[in-house]
C-alpha atoms as an extended CHARMM CRD file, in Angstrom:
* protein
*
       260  EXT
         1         1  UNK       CA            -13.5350000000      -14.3340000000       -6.4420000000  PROA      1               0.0000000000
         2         2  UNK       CA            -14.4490000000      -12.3320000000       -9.1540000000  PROA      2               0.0000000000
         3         3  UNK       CA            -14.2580000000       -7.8310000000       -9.3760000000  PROA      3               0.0000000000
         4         4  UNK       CA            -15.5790000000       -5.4530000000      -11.8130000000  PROA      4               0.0000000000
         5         5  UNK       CA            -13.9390000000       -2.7990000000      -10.5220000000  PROA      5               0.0000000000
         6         6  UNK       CA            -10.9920000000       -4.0940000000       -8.7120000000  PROA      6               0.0000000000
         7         7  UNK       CA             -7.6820000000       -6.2650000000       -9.8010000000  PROA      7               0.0000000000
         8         8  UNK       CA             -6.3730000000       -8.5920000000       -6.6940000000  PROA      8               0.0000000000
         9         9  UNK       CA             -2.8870000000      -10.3770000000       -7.4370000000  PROA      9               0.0000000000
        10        10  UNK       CA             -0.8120000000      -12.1100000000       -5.0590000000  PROA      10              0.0000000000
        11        11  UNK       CA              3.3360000000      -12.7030000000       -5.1650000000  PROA      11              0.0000000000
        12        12  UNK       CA              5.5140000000      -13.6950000000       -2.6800000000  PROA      12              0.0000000000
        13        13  UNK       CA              2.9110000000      -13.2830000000        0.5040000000  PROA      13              0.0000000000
        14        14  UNK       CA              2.1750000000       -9.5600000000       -0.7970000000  PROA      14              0.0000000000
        15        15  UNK       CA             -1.4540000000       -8.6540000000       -2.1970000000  PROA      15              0.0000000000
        16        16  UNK       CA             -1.4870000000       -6.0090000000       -4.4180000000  PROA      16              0.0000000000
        17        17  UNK       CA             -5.5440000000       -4.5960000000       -4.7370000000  PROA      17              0.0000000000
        18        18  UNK       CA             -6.0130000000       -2.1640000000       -7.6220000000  PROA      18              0.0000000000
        19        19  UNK       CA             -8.9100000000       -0.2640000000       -8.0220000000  PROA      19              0.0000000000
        20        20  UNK       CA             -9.7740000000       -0.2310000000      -11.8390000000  PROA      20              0.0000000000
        21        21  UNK       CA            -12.3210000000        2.4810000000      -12.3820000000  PROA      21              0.0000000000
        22        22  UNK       CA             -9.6790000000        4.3510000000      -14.9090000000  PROA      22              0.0000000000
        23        23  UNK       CA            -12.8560000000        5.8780000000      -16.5980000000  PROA      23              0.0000000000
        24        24  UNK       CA            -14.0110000000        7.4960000000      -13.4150000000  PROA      24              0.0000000000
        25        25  UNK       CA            -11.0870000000        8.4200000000      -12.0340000000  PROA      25              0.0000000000
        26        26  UNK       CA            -11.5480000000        5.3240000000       -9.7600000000  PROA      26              0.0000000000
        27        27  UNK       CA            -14.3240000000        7.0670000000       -8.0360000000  PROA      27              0.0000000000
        28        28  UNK       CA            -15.6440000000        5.5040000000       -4.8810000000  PROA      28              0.0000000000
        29        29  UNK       CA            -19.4340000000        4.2640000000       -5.4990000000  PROA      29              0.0000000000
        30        30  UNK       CA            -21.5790000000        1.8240000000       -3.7560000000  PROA      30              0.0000000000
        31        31  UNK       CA            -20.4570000000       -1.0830000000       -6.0060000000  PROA      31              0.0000000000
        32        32  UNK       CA            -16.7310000000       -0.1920000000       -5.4970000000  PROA      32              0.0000000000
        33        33  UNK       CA            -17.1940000000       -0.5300000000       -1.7550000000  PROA      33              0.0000000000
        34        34  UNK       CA            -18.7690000000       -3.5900000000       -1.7200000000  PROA      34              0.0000000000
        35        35  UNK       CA            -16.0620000000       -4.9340000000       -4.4260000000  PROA      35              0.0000000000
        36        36  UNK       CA            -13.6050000000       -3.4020000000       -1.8980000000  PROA      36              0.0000000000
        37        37  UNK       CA            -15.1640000000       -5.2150000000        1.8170000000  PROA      37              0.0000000000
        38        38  UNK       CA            -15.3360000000       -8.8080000000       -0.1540000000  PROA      38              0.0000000000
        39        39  UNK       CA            -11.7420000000       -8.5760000000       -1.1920000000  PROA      39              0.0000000000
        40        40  UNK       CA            -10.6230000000       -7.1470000000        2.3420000000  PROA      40              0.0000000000
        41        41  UNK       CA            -12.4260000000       -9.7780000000        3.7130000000  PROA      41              0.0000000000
        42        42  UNK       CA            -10.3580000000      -12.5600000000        1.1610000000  PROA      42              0.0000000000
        43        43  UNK       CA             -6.9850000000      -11.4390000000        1.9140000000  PROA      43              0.0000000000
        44        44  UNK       CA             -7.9080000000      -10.9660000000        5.4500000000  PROA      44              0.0000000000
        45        45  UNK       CA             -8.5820000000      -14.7210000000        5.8120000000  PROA      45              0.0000000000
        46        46  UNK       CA             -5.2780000000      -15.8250000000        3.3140000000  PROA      46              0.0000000000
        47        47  UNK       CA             -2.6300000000      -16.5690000000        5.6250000000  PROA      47              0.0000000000
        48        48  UNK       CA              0.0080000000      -16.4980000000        2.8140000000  PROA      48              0.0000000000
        49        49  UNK       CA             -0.7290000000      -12.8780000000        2.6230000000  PROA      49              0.0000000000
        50        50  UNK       CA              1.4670000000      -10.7590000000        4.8670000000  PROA      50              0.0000000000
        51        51  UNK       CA              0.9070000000       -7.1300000000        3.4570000000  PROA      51              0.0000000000
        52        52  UNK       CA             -1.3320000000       -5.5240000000        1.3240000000  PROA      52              0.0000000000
        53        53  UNK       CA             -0.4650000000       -2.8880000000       -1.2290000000  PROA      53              0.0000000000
        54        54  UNK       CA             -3.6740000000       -0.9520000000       -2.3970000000  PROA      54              0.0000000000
        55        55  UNK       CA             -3.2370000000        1.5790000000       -5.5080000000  PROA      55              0.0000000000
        56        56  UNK       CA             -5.6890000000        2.7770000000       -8.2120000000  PROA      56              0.0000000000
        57        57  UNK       CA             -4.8530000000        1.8080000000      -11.9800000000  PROA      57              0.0000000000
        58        58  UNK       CA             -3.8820000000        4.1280000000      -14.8690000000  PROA      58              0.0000000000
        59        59  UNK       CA             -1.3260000000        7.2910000000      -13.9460000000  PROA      59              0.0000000000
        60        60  UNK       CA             -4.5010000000        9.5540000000      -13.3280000000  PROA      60              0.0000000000
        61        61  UNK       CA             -5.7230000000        8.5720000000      -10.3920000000  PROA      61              0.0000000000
        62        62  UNK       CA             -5.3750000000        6.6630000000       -7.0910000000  PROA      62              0.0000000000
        63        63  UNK       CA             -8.6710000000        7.2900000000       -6.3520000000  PROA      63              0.0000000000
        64        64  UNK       CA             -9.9090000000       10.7050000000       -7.1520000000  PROA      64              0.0000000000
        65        65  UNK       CA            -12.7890000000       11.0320000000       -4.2900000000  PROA      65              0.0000000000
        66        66  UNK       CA            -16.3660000000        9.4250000000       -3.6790000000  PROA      66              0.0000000000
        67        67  UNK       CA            -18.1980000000        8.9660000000       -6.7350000000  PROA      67              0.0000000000
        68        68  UNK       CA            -20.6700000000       12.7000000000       -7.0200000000  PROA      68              0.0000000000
        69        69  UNK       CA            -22.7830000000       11.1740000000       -9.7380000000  PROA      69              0.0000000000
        70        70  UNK       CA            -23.4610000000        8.8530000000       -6.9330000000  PROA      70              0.0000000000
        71        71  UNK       CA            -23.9130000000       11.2020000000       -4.5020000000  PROA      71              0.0000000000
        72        72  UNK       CA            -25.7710000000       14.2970000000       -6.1370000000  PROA      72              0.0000000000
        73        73  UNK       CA            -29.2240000000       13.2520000000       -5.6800000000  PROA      73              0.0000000000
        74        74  UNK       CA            -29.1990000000       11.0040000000       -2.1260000000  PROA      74              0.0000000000
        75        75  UNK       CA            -31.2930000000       12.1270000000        0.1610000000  PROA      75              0.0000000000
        76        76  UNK       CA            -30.3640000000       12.4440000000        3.8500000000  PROA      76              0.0000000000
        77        77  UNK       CA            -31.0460000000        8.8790000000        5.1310000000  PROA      77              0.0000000000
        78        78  UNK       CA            -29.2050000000        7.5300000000        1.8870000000  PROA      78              0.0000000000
        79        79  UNK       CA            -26.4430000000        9.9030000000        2.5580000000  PROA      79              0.0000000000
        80        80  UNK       CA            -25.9750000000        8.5890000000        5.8680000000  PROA      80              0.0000000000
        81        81  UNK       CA            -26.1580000000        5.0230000000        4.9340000000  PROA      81              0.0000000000
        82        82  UNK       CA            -23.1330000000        5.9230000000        1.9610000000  PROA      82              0.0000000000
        83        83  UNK       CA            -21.0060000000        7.3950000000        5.0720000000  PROA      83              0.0000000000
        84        84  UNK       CA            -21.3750000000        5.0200000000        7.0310000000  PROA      84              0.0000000000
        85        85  UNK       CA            -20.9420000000        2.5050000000        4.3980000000  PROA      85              0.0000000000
        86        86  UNK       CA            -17.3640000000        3.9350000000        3.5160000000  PROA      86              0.0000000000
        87        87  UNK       CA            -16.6940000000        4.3110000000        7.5450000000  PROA      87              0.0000000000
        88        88  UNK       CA            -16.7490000000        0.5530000000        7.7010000000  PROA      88              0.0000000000
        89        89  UNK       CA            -14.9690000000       -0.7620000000        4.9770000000  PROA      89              0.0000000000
        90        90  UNK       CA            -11.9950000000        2.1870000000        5.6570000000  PROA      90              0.0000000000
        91        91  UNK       CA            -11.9490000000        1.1780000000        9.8410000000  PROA      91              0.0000000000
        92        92  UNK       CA            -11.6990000000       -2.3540000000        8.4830000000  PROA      92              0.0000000000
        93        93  UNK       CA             -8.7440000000       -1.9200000000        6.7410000000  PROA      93              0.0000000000
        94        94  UNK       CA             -7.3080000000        0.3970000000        9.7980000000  PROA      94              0.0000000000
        95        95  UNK       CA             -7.7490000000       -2.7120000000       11.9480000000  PROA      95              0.0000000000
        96        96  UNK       CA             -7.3740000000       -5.5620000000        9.9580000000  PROA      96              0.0000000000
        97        97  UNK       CA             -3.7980000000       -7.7480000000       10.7840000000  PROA      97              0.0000000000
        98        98  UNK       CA             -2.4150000000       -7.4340000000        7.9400000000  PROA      98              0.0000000000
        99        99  UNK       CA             -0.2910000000       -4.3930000000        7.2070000000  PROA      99              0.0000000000
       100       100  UNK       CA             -1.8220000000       -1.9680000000        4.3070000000  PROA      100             0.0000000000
       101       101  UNK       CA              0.5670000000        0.2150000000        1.9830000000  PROA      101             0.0000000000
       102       102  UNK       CA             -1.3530000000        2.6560000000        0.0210000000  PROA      102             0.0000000000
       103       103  UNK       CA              0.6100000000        3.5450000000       -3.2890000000  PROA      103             0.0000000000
       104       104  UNK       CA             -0.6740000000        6.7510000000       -4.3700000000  PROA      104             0.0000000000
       105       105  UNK       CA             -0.5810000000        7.9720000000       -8.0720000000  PROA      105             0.0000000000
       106       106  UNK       CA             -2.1040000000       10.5260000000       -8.8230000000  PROA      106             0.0000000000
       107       107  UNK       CA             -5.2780000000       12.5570000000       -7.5660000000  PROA      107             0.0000000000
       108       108  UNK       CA             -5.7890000000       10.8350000000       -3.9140000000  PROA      108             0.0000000000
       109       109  UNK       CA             -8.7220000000       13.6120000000       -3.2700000000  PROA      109             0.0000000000
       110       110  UNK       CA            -11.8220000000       13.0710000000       -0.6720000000  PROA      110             0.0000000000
       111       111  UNK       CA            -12.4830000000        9.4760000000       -0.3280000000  PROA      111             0.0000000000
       112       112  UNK       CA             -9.4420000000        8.6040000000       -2.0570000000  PROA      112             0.0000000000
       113       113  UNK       CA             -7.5610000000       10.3290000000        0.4570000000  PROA      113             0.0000000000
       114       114  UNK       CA             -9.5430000000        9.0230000000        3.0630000000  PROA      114             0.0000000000
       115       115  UNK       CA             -8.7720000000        5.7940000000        2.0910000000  PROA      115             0.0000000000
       116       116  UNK       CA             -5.0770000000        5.9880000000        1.7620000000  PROA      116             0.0000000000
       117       117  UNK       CA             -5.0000000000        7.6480000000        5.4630000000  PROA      117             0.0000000000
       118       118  UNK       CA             -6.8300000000        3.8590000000        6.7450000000  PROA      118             0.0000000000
       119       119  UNK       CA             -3.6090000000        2.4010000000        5.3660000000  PROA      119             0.0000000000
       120       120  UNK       CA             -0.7110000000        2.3500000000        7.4900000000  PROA      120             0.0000000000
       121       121  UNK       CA              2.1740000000        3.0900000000        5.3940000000  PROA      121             0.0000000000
       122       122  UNK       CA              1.5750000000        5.9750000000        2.2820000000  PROA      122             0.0000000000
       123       123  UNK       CA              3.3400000000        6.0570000000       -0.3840000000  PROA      123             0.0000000000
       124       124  UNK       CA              3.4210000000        8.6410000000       -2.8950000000  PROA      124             0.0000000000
       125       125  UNK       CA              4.3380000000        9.2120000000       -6.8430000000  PROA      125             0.0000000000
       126       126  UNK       CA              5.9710000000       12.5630000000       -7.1970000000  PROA      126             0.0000000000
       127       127  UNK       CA              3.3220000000       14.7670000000       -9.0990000000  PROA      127             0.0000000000
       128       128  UNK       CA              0.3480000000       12.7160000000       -6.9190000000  PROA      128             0.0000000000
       129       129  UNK       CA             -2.8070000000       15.7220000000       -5.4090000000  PROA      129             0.0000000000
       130       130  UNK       CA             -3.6560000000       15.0800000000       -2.6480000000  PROA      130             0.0000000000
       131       131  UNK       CA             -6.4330000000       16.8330000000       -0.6570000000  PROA      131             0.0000000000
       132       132  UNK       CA            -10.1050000000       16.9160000000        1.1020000000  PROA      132             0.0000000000
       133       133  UNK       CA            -11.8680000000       18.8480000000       -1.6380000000  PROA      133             0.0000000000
       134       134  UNK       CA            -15.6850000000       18.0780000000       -0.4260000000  PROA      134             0.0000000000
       135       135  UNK       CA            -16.7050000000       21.8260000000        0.7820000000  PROA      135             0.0000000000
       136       136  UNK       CA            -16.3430000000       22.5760000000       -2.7560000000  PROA      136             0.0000000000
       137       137  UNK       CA            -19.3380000000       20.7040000000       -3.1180000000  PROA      137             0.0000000000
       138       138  UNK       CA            -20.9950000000       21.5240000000       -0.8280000000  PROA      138             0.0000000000
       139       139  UNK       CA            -20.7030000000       18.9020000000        2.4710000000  PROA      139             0.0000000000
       140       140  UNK       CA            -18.2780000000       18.0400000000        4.4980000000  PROA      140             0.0000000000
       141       141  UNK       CA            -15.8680000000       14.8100000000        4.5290000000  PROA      141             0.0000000000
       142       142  UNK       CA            -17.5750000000       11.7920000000        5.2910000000  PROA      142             0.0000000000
       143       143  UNK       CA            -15.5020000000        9.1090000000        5.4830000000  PROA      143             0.0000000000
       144       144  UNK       CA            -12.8160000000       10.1170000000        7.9580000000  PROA      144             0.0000000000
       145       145  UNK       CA            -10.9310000000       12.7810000000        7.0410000000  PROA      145             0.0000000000
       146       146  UNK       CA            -12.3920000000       14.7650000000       10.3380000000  PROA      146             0.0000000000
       147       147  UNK       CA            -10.4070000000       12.6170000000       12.8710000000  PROA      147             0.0000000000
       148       148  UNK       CA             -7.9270000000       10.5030000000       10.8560000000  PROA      148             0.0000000000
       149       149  UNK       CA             -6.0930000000       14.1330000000        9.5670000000  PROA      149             0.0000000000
       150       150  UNK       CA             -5.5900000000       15.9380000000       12.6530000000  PROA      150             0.0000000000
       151       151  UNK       CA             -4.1620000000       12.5600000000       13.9210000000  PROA      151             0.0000000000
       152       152  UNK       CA             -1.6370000000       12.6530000000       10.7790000000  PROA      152             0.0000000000
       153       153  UNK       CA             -0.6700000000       16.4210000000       10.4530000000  PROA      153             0.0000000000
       154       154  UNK       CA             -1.9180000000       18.1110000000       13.5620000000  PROA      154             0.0000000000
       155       155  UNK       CA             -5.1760000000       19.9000000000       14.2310000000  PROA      155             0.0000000000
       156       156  UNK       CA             -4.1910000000       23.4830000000       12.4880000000  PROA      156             0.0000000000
       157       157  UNK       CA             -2.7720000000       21.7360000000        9.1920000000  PROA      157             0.0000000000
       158       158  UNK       CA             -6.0810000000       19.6200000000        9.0920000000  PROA      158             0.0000000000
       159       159  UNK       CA             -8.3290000000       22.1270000000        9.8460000000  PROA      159             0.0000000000
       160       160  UNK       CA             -6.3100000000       24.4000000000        6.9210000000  PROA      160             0.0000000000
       161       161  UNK       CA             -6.6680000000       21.5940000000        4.6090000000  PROA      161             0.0000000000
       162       162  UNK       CA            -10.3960000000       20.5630000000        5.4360000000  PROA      162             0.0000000000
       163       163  UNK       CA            -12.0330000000       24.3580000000        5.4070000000  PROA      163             0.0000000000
       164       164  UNK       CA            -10.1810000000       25.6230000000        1.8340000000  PROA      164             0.0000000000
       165       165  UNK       CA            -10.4210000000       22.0400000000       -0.3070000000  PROA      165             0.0000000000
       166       166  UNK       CA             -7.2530000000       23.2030000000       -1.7440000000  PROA      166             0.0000000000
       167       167  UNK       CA             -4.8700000000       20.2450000000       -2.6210000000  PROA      167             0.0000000000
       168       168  UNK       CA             -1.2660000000       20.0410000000       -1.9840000000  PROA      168             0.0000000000
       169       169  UNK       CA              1.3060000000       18.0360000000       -3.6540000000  PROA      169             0.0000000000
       170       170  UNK       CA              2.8830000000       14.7540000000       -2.6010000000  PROA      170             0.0000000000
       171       171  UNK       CA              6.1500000000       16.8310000000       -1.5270000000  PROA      171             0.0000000000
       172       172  UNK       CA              4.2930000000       18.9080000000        0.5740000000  PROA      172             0.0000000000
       173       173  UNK       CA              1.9870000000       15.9700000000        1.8930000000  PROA      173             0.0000000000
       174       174  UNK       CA              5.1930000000       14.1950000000        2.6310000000  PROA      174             0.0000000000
       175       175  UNK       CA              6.8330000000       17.4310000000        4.3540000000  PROA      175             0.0000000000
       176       176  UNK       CA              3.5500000000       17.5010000000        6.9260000000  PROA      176             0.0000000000
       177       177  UNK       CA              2.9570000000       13.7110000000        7.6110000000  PROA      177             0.0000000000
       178       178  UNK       CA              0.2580000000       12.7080000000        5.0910000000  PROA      178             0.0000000000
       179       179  UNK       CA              2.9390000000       10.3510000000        3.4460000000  PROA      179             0.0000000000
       180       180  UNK       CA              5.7110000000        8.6280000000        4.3560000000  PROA      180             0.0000000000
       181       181  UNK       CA              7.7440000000        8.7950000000        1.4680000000  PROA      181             0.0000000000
       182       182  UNK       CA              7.7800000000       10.3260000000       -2.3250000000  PROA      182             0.0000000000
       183       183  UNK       CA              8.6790000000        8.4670000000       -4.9350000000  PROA      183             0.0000000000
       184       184  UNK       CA              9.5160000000        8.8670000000       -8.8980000000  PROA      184             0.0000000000
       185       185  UNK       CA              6.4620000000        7.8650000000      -10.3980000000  PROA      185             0.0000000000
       186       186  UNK       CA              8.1330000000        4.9930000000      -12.6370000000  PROA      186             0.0000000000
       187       187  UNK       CA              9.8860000000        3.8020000000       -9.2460000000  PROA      187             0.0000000000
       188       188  UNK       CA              6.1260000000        4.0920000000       -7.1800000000  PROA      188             0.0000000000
       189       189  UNK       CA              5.2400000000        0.0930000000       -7.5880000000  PROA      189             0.0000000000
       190       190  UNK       CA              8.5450000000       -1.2750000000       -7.4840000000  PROA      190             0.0000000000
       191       191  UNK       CA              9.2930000000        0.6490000000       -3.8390000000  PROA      191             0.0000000000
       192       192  UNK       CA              5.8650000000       -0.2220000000       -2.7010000000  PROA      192             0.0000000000
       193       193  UNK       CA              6.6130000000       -3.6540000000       -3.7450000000  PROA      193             0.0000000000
       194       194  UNK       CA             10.1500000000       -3.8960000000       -1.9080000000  PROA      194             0.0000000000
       195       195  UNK       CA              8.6740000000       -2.0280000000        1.3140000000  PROA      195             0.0000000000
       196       196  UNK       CA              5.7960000000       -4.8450000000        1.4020000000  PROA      196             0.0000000000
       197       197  UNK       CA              8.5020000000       -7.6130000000        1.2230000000  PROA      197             0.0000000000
       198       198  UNK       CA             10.3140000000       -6.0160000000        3.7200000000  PROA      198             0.0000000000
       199       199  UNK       CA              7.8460000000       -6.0410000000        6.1610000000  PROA      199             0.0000000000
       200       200  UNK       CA              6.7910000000       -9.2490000000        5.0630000000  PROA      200             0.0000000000
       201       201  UNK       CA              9.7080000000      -11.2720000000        5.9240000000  PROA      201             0.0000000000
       202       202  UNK       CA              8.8560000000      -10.2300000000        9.5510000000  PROA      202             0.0000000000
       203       203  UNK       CA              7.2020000000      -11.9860000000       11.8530000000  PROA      203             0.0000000000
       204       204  UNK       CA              3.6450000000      -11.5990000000       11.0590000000  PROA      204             0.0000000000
       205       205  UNK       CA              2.3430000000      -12.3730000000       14.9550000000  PROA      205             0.0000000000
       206       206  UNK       CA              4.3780000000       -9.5170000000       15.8060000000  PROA      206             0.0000000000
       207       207  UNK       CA              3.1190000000       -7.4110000000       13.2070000000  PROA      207             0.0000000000
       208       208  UNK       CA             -0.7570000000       -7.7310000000       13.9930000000  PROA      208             0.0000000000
       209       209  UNK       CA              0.4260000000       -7.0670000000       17.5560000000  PROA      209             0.0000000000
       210       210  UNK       CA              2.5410000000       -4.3910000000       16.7510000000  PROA      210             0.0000000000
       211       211  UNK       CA             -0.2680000000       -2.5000000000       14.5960000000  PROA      211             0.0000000000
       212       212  UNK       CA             -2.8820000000       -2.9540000000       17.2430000000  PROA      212             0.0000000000
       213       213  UNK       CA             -0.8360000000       -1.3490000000       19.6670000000  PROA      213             0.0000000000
       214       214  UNK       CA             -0.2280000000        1.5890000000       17.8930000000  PROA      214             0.0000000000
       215       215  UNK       CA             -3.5700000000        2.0550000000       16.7370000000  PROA      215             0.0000000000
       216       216  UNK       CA             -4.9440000000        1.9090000000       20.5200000000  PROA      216             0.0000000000
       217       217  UNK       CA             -2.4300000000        4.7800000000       20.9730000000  PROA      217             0.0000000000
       218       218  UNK       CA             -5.1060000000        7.1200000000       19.8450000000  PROA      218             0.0000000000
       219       219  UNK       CA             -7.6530000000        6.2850000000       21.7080000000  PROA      219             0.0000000000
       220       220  UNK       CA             -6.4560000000        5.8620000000       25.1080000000  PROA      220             0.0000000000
       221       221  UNK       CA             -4.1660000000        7.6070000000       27.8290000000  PROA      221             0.0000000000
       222       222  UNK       CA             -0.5710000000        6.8810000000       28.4030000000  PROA      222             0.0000000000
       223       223  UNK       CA             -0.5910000000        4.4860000000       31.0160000000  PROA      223             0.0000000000
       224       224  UNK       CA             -3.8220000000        2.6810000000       29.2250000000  PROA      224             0.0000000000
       225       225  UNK       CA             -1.7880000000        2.1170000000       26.1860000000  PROA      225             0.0000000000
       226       226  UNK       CA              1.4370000000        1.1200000000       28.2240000000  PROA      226             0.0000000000
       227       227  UNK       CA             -0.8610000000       -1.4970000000       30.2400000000  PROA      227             0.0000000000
       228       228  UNK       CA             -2.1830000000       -2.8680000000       26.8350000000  PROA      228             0.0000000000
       229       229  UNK       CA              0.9400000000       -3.0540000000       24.9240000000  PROA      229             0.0000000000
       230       230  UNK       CA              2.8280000000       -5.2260000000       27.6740000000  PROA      230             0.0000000000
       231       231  UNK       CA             -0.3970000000       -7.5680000000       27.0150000000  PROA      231             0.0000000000
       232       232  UNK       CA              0.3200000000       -7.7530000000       23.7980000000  PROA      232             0.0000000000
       233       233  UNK       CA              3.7990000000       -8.1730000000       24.0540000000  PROA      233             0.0000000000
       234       234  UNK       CA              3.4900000000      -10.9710000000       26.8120000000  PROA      234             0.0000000000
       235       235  UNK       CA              0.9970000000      -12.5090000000       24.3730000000  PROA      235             0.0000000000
       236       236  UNK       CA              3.4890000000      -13.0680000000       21.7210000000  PROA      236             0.0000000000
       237       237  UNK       CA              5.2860000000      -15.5090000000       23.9530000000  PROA      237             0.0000000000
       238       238  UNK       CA              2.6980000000      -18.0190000000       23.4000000000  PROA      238             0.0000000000
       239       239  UNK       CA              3.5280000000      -17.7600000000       19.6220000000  PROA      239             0.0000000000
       240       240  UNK       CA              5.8490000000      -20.4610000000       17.3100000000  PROA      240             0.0000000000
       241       241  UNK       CA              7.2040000000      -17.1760000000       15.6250000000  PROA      241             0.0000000000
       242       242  UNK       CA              8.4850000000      -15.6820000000       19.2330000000  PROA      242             0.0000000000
       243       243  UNK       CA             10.4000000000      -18.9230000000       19.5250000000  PROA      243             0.0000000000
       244       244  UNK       CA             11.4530000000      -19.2140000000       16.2090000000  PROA      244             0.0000000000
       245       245  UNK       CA             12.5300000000      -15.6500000000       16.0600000000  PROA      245             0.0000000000
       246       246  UNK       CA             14.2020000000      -15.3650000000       18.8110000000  PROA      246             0.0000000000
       247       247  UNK       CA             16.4240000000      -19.1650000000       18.3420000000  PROA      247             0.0000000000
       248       248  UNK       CA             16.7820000000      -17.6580000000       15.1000000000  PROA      248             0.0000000000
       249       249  UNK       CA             18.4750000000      -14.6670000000       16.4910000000  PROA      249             0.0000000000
       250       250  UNK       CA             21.1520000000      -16.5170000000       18.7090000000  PROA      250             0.0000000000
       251       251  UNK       CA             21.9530000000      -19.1420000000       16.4510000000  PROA      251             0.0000000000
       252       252  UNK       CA             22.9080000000      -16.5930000000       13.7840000000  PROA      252             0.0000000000
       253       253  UNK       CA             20.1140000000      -17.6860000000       11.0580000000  PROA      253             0.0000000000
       254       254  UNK       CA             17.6280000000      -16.3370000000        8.8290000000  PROA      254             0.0000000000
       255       255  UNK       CA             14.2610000000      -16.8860000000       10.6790000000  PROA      255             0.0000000000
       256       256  UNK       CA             11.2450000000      -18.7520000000        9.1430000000  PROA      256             0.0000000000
       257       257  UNK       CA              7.9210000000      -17.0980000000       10.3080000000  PROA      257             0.0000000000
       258       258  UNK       CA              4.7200000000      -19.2770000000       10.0380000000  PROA      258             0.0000000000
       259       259  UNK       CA              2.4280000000      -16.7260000000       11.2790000000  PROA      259             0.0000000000
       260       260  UNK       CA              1.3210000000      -18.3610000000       14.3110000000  PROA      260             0.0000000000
C-alpha cells in the first residue's frame, strides 16, 4: 500500500508509521487521516506485527497540530465532520490490539498531542513542546484532548493546560503523566525501538487482553472492571500462547508466542 504523507516499515514484528509532512510541520489534514486509518487498518490485520511505533519525520515536529489552512474556512457542518473524522481514526488506535508507542520529537501540539495521548506508551525527545494550543485560535480541542487529558494528568493540570494553550516541555510533560519517559533526542528511536521489542517478545494474546482491560478501566466502576478483567483473563486459557507460556515457564525456556 502506497502513502503520500506517511512512511510504514516493518522489522522484527515492530511497525514503525512516520508521518512525513516535514514541510507542514506534519500537520493533520483530511488526506493525512485517511493515509493514517488505511495504514492502521494494514498493520491491524498483519499478524507479524506486535507493536506499533508512530513518530513524525524531520527533528521539527512530531506532529505540530491539525492542519489551520485546512481548517480556517470550514463551516460548521464541515467542522464537525473534521472532528469527528480525527475522533475515529485516534479511538481506533486507542482500541486496536496491537500496542502503540508514540515517539515524540519535537512540537506534539493540538492534534499532534491528541494523537500521541491515543497511544499507549509516550515517549519523548528531550527539547519535544508539547501542549493543546487551539484557544489561541480561536476553538476548542477537537479531537480528544477534553477527556483523554484529565484521564492522563488529572482534571486541574488539564484544565490549566487546555484554558492558557501554553506548552510545556517534555520534562515537565513527563513530571505530570503526559509521557512516560524522556529521552536524548539522538537516543529517541533507538529506545522506542528496544521498548517495542520488549513488549513484543510477549505474548501478544495477553497483550490485546491486557490493553482492553485497562482501557475499560475508565469507563466503568470497580467491580465492573474487576468482573470484566477475570473474563478476560479466563479467556486467555483457551489460547496456544497461555499454554505455551506457561510450559515455557516451568521447563525453564524461552517461550515462542504465535499470537493465538
Amino acid at each position: 500500500m502506497s502513502f503520500q504523507y506517511l512512511i510504514l516499515e516493518r522489522e522484527d514484528g515492530v511497525a514503525i508509521l512516520t508521518i512525513n509532512r516535514p514541510q507542514a510541520l506534519n500537520a493533520l489534514n483530511e488526506q493525512v487521516l485517511e493515509e493514517l486509518s488505511r495504514a492502521l487498518e494494514e498493520v491491524a490485520g498483519d499478524p507479524e506485527v506486535r507493536v506499533l511505533i508512530i513518530t513524525g519525520a524531520g527533528d521539527r515536529a512530531f506532529v505540530a497540530g491539525a492542519d489551520i489552512r485546512h481548517m480556517r474556512d470550514l463551516d460548521v457542518a464541515g467542522a464537525r465532520s473534521f472532528a469527528e473524522r480525527g475522533q475515529r481514526v485516534l479511538g481506533y488506535i486507542e482500541n486496536m490490539d496491537k500496542v502503540v508507542i508514540a515517539a515524540i520529537n519535537g512540537y506534539c501540539l493540538g492534534g499532534g498531542c491528541e494523537l500521541a495521548m491515543a497511544c499507549d506508551i509516550r515517549l519523548a525527545a528531550r527539547g519535544a513542546r508539547l501542549g493543546q494550543p487551539e484557544v489561541t485560535v480561536g476553538v476548542p480541542p477537537g479531537f480528544g484532548a477534553t477527556q483523554r487529558l484529565p484521564r492522563l494528568v488529572g482534571l486541574g493540570k488539564a484544565k490549566e493546560l487546555i484554558l492558557t494553550g501554553e506548552m510545556v516541555d517534555a520534562e515537565e510533560a513527563a513530571a505530570m503523566g503526559l509521557v512516560n519517559r524522556v529521552c536524548e533526542p539522538d537516543r529517541l528511536m533507538d529506545e522506542a525501538r528496544a521498548l517495542a521489542r520488549k513488549i513484543a517478545s510477549r505474548a501478544p494474546v495477553a497483550l490485546a487482553l491486557a490493553k482492553r482491560a485497562l482501557n475499560r478501566s475508565f469507563s466503568v466502576g470497580l467491580e465492573t472492571g474487576l468482573a470484566y478483567e477475570a473474563e478476560l483473563f479466563a479467556s486467555a486459557f483457551a489460547s496456544e500462547d497461555q499454554k505455551e507460556g506457561m510450559s515455557a515457564f516451568l521447563d525453564k525456556r524461552k517461550p515462542s508466542f504465535k499470537g493465538r
